[in-house]
N, C-alpha and C positions, 0 to 999 in steps of 0.2 A: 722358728722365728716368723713374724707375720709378714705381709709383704711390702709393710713401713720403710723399708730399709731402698735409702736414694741414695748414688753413690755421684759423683759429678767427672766428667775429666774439664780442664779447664787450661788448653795449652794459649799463650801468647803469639797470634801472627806474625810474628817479625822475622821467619823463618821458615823450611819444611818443616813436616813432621817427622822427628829425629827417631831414633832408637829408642833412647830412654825414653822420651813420649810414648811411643808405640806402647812399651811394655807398662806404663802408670795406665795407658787408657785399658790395656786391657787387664790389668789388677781389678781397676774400675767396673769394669764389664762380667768378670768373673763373679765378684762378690757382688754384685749384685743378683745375677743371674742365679747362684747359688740359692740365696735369702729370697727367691722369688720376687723383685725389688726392682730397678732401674734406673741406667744410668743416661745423663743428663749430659751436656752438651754445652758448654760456654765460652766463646771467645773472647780472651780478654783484652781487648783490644781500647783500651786506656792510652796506651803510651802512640801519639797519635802521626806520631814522624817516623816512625820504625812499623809499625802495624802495615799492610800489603795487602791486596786483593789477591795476587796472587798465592802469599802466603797462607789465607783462607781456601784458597780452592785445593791447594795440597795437599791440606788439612785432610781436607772433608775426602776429598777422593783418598787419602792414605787410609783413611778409619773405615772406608766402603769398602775399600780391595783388602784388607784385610779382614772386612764383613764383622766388623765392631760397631754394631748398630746401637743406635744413641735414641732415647724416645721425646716425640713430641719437636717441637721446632728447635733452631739452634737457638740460645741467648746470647747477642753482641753485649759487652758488660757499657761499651762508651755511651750505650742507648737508654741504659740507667741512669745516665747520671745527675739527673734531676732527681730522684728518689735518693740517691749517695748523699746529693746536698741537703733532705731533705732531717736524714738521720745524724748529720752533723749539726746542724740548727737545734735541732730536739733536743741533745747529747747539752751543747752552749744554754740553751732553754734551763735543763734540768739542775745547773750547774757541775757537770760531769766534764765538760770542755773551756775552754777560755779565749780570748783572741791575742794572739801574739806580736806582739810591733817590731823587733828583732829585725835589724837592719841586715844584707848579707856582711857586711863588715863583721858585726858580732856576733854573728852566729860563725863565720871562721876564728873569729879570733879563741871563742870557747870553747869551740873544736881544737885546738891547737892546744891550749892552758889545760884542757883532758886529757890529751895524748901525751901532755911531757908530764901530765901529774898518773899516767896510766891509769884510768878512769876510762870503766864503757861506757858510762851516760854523759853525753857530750853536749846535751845542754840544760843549761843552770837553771830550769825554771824561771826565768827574771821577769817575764809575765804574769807568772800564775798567780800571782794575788796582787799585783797591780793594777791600780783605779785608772781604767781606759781613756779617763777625761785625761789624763797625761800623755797618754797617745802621740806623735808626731801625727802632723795633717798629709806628709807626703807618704807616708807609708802604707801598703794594701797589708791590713793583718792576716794569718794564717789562721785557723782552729786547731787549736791540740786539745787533747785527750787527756784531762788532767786524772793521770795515774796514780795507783796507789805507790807512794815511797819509803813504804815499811813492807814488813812481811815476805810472802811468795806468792811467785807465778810460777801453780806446777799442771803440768798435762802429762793424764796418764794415759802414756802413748803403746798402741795395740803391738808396734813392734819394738821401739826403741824403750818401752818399759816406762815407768816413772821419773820424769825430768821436771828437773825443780829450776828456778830461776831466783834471784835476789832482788827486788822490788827495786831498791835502791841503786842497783845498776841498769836499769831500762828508764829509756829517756822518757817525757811527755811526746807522746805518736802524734804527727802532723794527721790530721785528719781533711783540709779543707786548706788549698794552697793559696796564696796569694791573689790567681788569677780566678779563685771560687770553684777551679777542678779539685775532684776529688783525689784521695791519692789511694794507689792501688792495693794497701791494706785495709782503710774502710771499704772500698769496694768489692773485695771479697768476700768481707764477715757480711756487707750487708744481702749482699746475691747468694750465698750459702743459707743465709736466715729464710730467707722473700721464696729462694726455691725447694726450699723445703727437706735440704743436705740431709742427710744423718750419721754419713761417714762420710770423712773425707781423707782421701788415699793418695798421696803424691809424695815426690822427692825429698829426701833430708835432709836437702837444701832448702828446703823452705823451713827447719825446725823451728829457726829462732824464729819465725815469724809467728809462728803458732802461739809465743809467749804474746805478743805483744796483739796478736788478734785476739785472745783470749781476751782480753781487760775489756777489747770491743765490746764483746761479749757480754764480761760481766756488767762493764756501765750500762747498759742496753737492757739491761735483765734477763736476757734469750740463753738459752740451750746451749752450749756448746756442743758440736756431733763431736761424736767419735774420732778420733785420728789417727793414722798411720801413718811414719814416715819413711817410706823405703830408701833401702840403700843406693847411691848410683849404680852406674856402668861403668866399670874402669878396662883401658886396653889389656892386652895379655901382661904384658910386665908392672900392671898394679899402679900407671900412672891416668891421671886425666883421660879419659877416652877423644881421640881426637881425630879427623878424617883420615889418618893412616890406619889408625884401629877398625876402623868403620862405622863412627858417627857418620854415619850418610843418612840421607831422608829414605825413607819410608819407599818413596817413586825409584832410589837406585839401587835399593834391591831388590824391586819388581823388573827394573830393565837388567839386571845383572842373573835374572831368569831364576829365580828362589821364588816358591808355592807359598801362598796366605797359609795353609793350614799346618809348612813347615816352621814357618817365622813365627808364626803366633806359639806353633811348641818348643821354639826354639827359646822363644823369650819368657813362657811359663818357667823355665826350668833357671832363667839368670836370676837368682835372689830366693827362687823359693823353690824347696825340696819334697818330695814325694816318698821316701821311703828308697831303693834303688831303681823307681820306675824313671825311664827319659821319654817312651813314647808314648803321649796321649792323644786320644779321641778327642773330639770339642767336650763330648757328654761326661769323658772321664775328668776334662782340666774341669766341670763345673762341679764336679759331683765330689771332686778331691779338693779345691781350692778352700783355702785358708788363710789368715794372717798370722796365727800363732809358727807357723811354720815358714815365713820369710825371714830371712837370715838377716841381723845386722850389719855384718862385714858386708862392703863393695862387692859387688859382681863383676865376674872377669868375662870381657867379652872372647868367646875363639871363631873366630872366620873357620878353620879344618874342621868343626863339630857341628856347625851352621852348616858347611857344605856334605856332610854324613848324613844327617839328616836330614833334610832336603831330597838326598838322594834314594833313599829308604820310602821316604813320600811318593817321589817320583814312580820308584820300581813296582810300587801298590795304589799307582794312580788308574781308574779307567781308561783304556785306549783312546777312547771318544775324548773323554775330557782332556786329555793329553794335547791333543790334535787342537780343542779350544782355544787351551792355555798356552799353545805352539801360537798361533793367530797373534791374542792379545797381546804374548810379549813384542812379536814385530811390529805391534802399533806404539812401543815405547822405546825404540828401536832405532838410533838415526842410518840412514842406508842402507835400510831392508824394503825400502819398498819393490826394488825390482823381485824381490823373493815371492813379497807381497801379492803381486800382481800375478805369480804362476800359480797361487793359491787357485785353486778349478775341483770339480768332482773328482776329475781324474788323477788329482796329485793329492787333492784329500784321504782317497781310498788307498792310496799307495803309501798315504803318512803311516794310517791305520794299520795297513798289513806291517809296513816295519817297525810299529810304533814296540809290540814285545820282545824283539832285540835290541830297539836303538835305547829304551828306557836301561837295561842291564847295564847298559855302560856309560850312563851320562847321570852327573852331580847336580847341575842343574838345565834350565831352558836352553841356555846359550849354547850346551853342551850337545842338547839335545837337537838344534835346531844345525849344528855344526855337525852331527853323525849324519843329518838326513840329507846334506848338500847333496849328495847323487841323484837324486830323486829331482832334484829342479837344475840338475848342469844343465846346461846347452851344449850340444854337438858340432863339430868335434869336440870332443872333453880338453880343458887347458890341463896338461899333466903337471904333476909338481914335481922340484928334483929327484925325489927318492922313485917315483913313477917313471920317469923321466928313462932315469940310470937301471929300470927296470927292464923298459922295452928295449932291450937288445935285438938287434938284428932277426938274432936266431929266435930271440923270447915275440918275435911279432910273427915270425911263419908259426911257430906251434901257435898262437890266435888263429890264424887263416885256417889251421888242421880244427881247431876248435872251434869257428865259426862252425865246419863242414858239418862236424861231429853234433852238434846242439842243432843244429839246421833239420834234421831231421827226429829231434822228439816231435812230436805232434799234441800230445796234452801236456801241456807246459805247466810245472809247478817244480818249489822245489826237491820233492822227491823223485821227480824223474830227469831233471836235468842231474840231479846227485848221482842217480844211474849211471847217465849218461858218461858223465865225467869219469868215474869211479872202470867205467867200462874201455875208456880210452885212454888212461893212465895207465891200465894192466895190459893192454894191446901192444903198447908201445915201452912197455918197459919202464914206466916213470911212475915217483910217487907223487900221491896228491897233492902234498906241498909244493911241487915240482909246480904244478898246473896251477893250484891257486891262486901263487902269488902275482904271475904276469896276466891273470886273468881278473883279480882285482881291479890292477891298475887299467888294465884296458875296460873295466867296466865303470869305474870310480874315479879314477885320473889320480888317485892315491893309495898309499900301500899299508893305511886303514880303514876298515868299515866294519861295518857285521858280518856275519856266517857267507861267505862266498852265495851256497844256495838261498838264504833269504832273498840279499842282493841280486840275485836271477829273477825269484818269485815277483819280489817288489817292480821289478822294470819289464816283466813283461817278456814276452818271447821275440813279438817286433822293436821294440828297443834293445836289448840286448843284444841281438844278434846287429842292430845299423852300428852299436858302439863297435863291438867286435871287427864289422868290415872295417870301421875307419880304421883304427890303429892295426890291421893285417896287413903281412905282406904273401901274399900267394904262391 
């Protein structure tokens, strides 16, 4: 394929950027990146009481951290709308539209006289061939799209197949409202045309709109691109996806400490299948991606499959990088700054050394940043109960024989305090469990961490040993 092929995402500020968003921008992003092509950027930000400033910087920053790059400038759609107005005049020009006087009185009451006669076109045309000179003088007219009311409206859709419509149940489409705003179906066919679309890839919620952009279309004489309508995201149990399932924005699974490169493969695999493969490279979701292969059935979201792989990401992430994406998540983070602020060389290189034990055991960031607490306590350590109920009496003098014991390695790492230890457990008759665990707690303040000897290596011969004196009894 050439490298014709422009795909668009085109979410509404009136909110973050969701899940299902995330996963349509990067459908978007795939196919086009596949078809050597590019995708395009447009907010549509029409509806002008609900649209947000802040909901545009959410946007933008969710489609950067997940490193879904978009070409060329953003397009705000409401900065069109003088060119919207301009293809509704033409449309009224050519005789393709009409102006409509329809008071709100009758335009409910036809609403009404539809639905008890079960009728989806719910209004009666009673302008469309009406002489304007009859017009009331208090009325602001609308433009509608004077449709065709025979025949079909069919789009042959790349995933949902061939969907036919009935001419005769699609209303005349407001084009051009009252107030001279445009409405957000001309506004799309016209900004999909202007930008030069050729596939357009979104939710299946928007099908039926497809029918009735279409006509935009056809009355216009333009191209229709390509379309795809993907399946939603539905929760585990097959209902609406809703903020228990984990409709969250895009930012609170960055703060909830989950990797761009795991979400992005997390979200390739909700709607569209690979053969038995779950784990891909960026190079592999481009070099594999397809529309023939997105499923119509709903997508089931799972939170426990999200956090598996995440974790797998994690456990084959760079140390270094690690350490980065350790930083960033505390800058999304509220009450991490005190963490923040112990961040220094020397607690950087101490992340680093722990970073290939503490990744083994952590799902995600939070998890991650939650094993490395030892590394930034303050002295004396606050114990927790299990810690607590640990240092017994007798469990704080065997510390003080332990300080004495580790006080004399001289080249500190963990294979010679391991020595060490291993050396003084058989001297006195006890086994190494015996040692570790009140040795933990007096290093840790808890009675989890990594490898006893890591936790030596990572703090150092002069911290370990100041912990130890504190919680010793002599």
């Amino acid at each position: 394929m050439t490298d014709s092929v422009v795909t668009r995402f085109a979410p509404s500020p009136t909110g973050f950027l969701h899940i299902g968003g995330a996963r349509t921008a990067l459908f978007n992003w795939l196919y086009a990146k596949k078809h050597g092509g590019k995708m395009l950027l447009r907010i549509e930000d029409t509806d002008r009481e609900r649209s947000t400033e802040a909901a545009i910087v959410a946007i933008l920053d969710g489609l950067k951290w997940l490193e879904l790059g978009w070409e060329g400038e953003v397009i705000y759609q409401f900065s069109r709308a003088a060119r919207h107005r301009e293809v509704a005049e033409q449309l009224l020009a050519d005789g393709k539209a009409y102006r409509c006087y329809a008071t709100a009185e009758e335009l409910a009451a036809m609403r009404e006289k539809a639905r008890a006669e079960g009728r989806t076109r719910l209004y009666d045309g009673m302008w469309r061939d009406r002489d304007p000179a009859t017009a009331p003088n208090d009325v602001k007219p609308t433009i509608r799209l004077r449709a065709p009311q025979t025949g079909e409206t069919v789009i042959e859709d790349q995933v949902q197949g061939r969907v036919v419509w009935q001419n005769e149940n699609l209303d005349d489409l407001v084009l051009l409202r009252g107030d001279g705003n445009p409405t957000y179906m001309l506004a799309v066919v016209v900004d999909d045309h202007d930008m030069g679309v050729t596939h357009v890839i979104r939710g299946d919620d928007h099908l039926i709109n497809a029918a009735r952009q279409k006509q935009i279309y056809d009355a216009m004489g333009w191209t229709l691109p390509s379309m795809s309508h993907i399946p939603l995201i539905h929760g585990p149990d097959g209902s609406k996806l809703s903020k228990r399932h984990g409709a969250l924005g895009v930012d609170a699974y960055r703060a909830m400490g989950y990797l761009p490169a795991a979400l992005r493969n997390y979200l390739v695999r909700l709607g569209w299948s690979h053969g038995d493969q779950e784990i891909f490279s960026t190079e592999e979701m481009i070099a594999a991606f397809d529309l023939a292969s997105v499923g119509r059935a709903a997508a089931r979201f799972d939170f426990a499959k999200l956090e598996n792989l995440n974790g797998h990401y994690i456990r084959h992430a760079d140390d270094q990088s690690l350490v980065k994406m350790f930083e960033d998540v505390l800058d999304h983070l509220p009450g991490r700054g005190e963490l923040k602020a112990k961040l220094n060389d020397t607690t950087r290189a101490q992340l680093v050394k722990a970073m290939p034990a503490l990744k083994e055991r952590a799902k995600t960031l939070i998890e991650l940043i939650d094993g490395a607490y030892f590394i930034f306590a303050d002295r004396p350590l606050e114990l927790d109960p299990k810690a607590q109920a640990l240092l017994t009496p007798e469990n704080r003098k065997l510390i003080g024989q332990l300080h004495s014991a580790l006080e004399k390695v001289e080249t500190w790492s963990g294979a010679t305090t391991e020595a060490a230890l291993r050396t003084f457990a058989e001297e006195n008759s006890l086994k190494l469990g015996a040692v570790a665990q009140p040795l933990r707690a007096a290093l840790t303040g808890r009675t989890t961490s990594p490898g006893i000897f890591e936790v030596l290596d990572v703090l150092g011969r002069q911290e370990s040993l100041a912990r130890l004196k504190d919680q010793s009894t002599t």
